[in-house]
N, C-alpha and C positions, 0 to 999 in steps of 0.2 A: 504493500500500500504506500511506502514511504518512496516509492518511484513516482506512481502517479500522482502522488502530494508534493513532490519536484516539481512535474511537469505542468500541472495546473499553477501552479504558482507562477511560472514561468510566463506562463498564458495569460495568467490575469495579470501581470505588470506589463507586458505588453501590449495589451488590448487600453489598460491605464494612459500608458505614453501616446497610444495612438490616437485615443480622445484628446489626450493634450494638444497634440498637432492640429486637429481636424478643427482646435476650437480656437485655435492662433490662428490658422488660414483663415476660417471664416471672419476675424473680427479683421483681419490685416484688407480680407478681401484686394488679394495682389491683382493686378493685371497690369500686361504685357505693357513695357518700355517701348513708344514709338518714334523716340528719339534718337533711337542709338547711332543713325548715322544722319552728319547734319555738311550735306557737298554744300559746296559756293559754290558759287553762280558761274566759273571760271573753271572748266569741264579738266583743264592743263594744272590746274593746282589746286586742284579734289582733296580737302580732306574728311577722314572719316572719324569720327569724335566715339571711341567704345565705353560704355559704361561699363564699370568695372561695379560687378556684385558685392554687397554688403557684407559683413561677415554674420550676420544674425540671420541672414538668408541662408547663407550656404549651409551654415550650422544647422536649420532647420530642416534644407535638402539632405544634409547627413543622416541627419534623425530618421529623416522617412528610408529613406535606405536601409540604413540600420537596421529597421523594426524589421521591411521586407525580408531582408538575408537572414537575418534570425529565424525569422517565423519559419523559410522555406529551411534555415538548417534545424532546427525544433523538429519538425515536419518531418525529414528523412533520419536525426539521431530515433525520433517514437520509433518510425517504421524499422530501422534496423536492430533496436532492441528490443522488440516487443516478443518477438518470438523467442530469445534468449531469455526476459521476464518471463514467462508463459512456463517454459523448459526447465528454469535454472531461477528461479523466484530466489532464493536464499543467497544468491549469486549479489542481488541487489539494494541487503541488508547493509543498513551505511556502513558497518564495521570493514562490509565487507569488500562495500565500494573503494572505502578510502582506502585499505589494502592497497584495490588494485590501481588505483589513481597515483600512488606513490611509487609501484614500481613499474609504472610506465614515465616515470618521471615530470607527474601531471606539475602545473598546468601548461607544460611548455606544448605537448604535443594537440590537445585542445585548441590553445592560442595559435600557433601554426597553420595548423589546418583551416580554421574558420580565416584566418587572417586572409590567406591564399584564395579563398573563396569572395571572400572581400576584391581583391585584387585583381580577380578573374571576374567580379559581375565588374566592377569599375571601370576595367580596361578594355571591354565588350565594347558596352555604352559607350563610352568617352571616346573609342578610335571610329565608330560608327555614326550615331549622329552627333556626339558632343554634350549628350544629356541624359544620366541615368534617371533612373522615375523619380528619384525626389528632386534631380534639377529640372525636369519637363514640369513639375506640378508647381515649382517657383519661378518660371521662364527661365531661367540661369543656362548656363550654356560655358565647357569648358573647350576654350581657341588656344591656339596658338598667340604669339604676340600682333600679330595683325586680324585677327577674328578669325582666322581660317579653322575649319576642322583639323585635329590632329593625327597622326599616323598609329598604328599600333605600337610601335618601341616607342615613343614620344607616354602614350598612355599609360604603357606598364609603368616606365619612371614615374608619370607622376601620381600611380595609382600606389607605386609600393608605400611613398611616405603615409600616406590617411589609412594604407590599411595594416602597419607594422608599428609606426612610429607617429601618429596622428598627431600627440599632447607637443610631444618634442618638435616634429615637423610644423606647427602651427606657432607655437613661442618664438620657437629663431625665427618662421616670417615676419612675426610682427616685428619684430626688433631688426631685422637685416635687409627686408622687403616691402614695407609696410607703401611703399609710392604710389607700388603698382597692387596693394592687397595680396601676394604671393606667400605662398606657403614654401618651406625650403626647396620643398619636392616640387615645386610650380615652378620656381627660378631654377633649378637644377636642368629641367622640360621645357624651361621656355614657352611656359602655357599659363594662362590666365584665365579667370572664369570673371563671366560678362553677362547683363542681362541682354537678353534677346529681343529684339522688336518683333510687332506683330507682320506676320508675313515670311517668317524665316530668314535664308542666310544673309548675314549683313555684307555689306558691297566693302572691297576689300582694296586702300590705294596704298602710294608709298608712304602719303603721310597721314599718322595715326597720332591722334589728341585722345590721351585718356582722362576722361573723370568719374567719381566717386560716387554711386548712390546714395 
C-alpha cells in the first residue's frame, strides 16, 4: 500500500502545481507580442527589434514542462513496476526500497535518467519549431541570436544546462548575461528565447535591436 501512497501523493502535488499554472495564465491572460519586428521605412537598412522573454515567463514555460515530463515519466515508472508490485509486493516495503535505492547508488541514477529525458523532450522541440509546450502556451520561442530557429547540436547545448544544471546555469546568467536575458547554457548556444508575434516566424536582417519584456 505504501507504493500507491507514493504514487498518489505524487499525483496530487502535481495536479496542485498544475492549478497553480492554469490560474496564473488565466489572471496574466498573455497574448501574442505583435511587435517583435518593427523595419523602417528604408527596405537597405531593415532593422529587426527581438523581444527578449521575461524570466517569470520562461520560468512559468519551465513549470509546465516540468509537470508534462513528470506526469509522462510517473506514467511509465506505474506501468513498469506495477507488475513487479503485483509479483514481489514485499519487494516494495520502504525498508526494502531504500535497501535497494542505496545500492544502486540512488539518487544519482534517478537524476540521470529523468534528466536525459528532460534533454531529449527539450532538444526535440527547440531544434524543430523552437517551442516546447510550455513555450507554445507562453508565445516564447527559443532562436538563435538573430531569431532564427536552431539546429539540433545548437539544442542539445542548450538543453543540457536546464536539464542537469538548471539553479547553476541560471545564476551565472544572471550575473554574466543578464543584457541579453541568457542562461550560461544560452550564451554557450548562442541562443536566446524571444517572445513570438502573432503570425509566426519573425523576418530575420543583419541588424538586430534587442529589448526587454
Amino acid at each position: 500500500m505504501s507504493f500507491i501512497g507514493v504514487i498518489l501523493t505524487i499525483a496530487g502535488i502535481i495536479v496542485l502545481i498544475a492549478g497553480v499554472i492554469v490560474l496564473i495564465l488565466n489572471r496574466r491572460r498573455i497574448t501574442p507580442r505583435t511587435e517583435t519586428t518593427l523595419p523602417s521605412s528604408s527596405a537597405a537598412s531593415k532593422t529587426e527589434t527581438i523581444i527578449l522573454a521575461s524570466w517569470i515567463d520562461r520560468f512559468i514555460a519551465w513549470l509546465i514542462d516540468f509537470i508534462i515530463v513528470s506526469i509522462a515519466l510517473g506514467i511509465i515508472f506505474a506501468a513498469i513496476s506495477l507488475p513487479f508490485w503485483i509479483t514481489f509486493p514485499h519487494w516494495f516495503e520502504s525498508t526494502n526500497m531504500n535497501m535497494g535505492f542505496r545500492s544502486l547508488g540512488a539518487p544519482w541514477p534517478p537524476y540521470i535518467i529523468s534528466s536525459l529525458v528532460f534533454m531529449a523532450y527539450w532538444t526535440y522541440f527547440e531544434s524543430t519549431t523552437g517551442q516546447s509546450i510550455g513555450k507554445n502556451l507562453l508565445h516564447l520561442k527559443t532562436t538563435d541570436l538573430d531569431g532564427k530557429t536552431i539546429d539540433v547540436k545548437t539544442a542539445v547545448i542548450e538543453s543540457f544546462g536546464k536539464a542537469f544544471l538548471l539553479p547553476l546555469d541560471v545564476i551565472l546568467g544572471w550575473i554574466f548575461s543578464n543584457n541579453k536575458r541568457q542562461r550560461i547554457f544560452n550564451r554557450a548556444s548562442g541562443t536566446i528565447v524571444v517572445k513570438v508575434k502573432e503570425g509566426g516566424e519573425n523576418d530575420t536582417s543583419k541588424n538586430v535591436t534587442y529589448l526587454k519584456d
